[in-house]
N, C-alpha and C positions, 0 to 999 in steps of 0.2 A: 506590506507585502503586495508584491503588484502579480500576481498568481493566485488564479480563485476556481472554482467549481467546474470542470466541463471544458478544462486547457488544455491542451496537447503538451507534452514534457518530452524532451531528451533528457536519461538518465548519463552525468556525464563523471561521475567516481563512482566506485564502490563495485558490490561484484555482479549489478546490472549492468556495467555501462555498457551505452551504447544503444540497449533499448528504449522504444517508445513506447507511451503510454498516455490514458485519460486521466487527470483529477480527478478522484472519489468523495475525497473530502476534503478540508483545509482545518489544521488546528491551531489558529492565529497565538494562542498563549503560550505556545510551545515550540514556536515555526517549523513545524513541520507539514508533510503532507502526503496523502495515500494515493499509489497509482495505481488502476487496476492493472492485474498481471509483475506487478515489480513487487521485490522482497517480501518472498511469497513464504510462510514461517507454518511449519506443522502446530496443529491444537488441538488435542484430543478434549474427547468430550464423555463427561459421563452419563450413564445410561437415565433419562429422566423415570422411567415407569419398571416396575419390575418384571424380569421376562424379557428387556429389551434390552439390544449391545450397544455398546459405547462404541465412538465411531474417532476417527482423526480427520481432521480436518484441513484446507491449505487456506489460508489467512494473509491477505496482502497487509505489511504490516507498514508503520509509518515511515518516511524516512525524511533528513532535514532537507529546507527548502533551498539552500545551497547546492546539495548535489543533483539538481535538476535546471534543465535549459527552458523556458518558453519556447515551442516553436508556431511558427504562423497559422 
């Protein structure tokens, strides 16, 4: 995989395209890869302590390393 940590991506299918974005992480066993601000997925979350709300969340979620460009 010649795409690693701190890359600049054009997303170039799916229903980012078009956008750019940073590497967050890379999941080599899987190829895929997290971009901040791309394929951004709700997560709700439940309440840790009693007395306290449960909250949702936006979660940039993985996507494969195919639908992304290296830019310079």
């Amino acid at each position: 995989m010649k795409i690693k940590k701190g890359d600049n991506v054009l997303v170039i299918t799916g229903k980012d395209k078009g956008k750019k974005g940073k590497i967050a992480s890379v999941l080599k066993s899987k190829d895929r890869v997290v971009v901040e601000g791309i394929n951004m997925m709700k997560k709700h979350q439940r309440p840790k302590k009693s007395g306290e709300k449960g909250s949702v969340m936006s979660v940039a979620m993985p996507i494969h390393v195919s639908n992304v460009k290296k830019l310079d």
